[in-house]
C-alpha positions in Angstrom: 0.0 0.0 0.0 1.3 3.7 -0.5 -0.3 6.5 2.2 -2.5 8.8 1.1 -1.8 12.5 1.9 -3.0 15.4 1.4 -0.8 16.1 -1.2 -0.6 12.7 -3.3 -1.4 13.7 -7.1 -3.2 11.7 -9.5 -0.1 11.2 -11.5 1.4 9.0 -8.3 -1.8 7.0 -8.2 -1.4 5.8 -12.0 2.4 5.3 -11.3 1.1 3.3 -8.5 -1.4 1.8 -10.2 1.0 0.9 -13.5 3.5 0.0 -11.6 2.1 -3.7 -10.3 3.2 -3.2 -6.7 1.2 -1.5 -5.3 -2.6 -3.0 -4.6 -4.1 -0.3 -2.8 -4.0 3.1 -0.9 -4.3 3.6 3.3 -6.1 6.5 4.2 -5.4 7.7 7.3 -6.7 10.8 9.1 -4.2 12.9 10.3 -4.1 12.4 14.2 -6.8 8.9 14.1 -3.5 6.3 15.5 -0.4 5.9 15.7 2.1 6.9 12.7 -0.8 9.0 11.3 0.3 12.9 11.8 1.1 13.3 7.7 -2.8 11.5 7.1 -5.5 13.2 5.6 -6.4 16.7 6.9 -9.1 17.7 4.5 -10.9 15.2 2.7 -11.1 18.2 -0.5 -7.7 18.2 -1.0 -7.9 14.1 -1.8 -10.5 14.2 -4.6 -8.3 14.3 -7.3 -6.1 11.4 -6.1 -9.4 9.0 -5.4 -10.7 10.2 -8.6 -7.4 8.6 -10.6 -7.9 5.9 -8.1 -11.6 4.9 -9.1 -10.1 5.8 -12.2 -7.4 2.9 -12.1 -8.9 0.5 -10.1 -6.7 0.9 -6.9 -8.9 0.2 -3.9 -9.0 2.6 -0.6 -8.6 1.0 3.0 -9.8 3.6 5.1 -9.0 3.8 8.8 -12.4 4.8 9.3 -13.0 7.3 11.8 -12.7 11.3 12.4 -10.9 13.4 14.6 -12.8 16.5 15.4 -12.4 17.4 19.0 -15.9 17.9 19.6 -16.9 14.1 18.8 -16.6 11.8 21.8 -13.9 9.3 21.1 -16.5 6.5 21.3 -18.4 7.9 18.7 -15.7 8.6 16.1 -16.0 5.7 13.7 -20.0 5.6 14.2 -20.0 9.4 12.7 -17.2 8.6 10.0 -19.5 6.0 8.9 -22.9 8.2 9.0 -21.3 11.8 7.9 -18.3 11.2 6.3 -18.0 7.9 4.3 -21.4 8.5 2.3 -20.2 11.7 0.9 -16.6 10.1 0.3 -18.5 7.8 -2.2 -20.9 9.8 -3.9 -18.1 12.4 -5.2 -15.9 9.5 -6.3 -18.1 6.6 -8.2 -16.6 3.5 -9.1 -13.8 4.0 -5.9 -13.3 0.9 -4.2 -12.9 1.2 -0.6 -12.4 -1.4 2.3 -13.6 -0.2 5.9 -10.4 -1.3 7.8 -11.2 -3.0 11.3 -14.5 -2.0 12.2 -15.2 -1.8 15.7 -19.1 -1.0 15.4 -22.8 -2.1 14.4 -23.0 0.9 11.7 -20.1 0.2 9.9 -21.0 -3.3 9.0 -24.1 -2.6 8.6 -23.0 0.2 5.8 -21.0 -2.2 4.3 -23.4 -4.5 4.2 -25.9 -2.2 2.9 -23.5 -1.0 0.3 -22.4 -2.2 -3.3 -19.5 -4.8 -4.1 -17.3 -1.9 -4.1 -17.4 -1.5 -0.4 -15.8 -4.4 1.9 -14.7 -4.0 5.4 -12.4 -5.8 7.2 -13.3 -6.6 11.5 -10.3 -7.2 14.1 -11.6 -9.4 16.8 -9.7 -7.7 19.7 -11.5 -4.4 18.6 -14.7 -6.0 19.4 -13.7 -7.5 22.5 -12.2 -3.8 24.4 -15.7 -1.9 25.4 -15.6 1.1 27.7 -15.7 -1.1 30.7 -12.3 -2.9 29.2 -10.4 0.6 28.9 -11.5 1.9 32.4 -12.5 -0.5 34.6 -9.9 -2.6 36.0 -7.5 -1.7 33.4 -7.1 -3.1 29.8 -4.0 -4.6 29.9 -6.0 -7.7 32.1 -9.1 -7.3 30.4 -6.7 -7.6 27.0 -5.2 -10.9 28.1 -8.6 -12.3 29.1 -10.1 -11.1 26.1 -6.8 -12.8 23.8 -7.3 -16.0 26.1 -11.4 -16.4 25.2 -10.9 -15.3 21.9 -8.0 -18.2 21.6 -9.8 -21.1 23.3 -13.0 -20.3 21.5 -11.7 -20.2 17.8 -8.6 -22.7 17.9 -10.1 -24.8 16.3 -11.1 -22.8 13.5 -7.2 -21.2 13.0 -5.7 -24.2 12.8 -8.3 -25.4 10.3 -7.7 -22.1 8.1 -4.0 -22.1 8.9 -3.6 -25.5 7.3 -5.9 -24.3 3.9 -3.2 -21.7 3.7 0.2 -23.8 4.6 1.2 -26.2 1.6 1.7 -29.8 2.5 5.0 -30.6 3.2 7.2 -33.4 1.2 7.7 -36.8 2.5 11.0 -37.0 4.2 13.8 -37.9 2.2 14.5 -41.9 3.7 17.8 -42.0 2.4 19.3 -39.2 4.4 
């Protein structure tokens, strides 16, 4: 993936795009996480970029969530969803873009809701750390609990999809 900025042209999207590498664009607004103070600052300054990427088929994973001051931090992917991602997708038709680790009932109900050019992706541990997680009793506890349950519960099915994914290894060599 390449990061989007506020000042990434078109022209670097089709290089991008041409170029085979690449398969995709990370949008990150500027202050959402860590590593994300050159992100996106204003979503008008990035219309010509997703325009050359609907335009080239490059696909947007979107750290989905805003960072006005005045919207509680629990709220901030909940009113990405509802104000922002709408309006992302009717000014840029055709623009593939994947919801990256969705954390709430809106956005997968959007993305359910929406075409085949909107996906999400969901992080289990995001689902798992509530309010209660972060404040009560501390998360780091809560975090290890939560890893434990999620590991004893679903074992079962890594290994399964772990082995789908590993090739089979050769027979051993007898004569060695």
């Amino acid at each position: 993936t390449i990061y989007l900025t506020d000042d990434t042209s078109p022209e670097e999207i089709k290089a991008a795009a041409n170029g085979g590498d690449v398969k995709a664009v990370k949008l990150y607004p500027a202050g959402a996480t860590t590593n994300s103070a050159s992100g996106v600052t204003d979503y008008a300054k990035i219309t010509p970029a997703l325009q050359a990427m609907a335009q080239y088929g490059l696909p947007l994973c979107v750290h989905g969530e805003v960072t006005d001051p005045s919207v509680d931090v629990f709220d901030r992917e909940s009113n990405f969803i509802s104000e922002r991602l709408p309006s992302l997708l009717a000014a840029n038709p055709g623009l593939r873009v994947i919801v990256e680790h969705m954390t709430t009932k809106e956005a997968v109900d959007f993305v359910l809701k929406s075409g085949p050019n909107v996906g999400g992706t969901i992080t289990p541990q995001h689902l798992l750390v509530s309010r209660n997680a972060m404040l009560v009793g501390g998360a780091r506890g809560n975090l290890a609990q939560s890893f434990g349950a999620i590991r004893r519960k679903y074992s079962a099915q890594f290994s399964a999809a772990r082995n789908r994914l590993t090739p089979p290894r050769p027979p051993p060599d007898r004569d060695q």
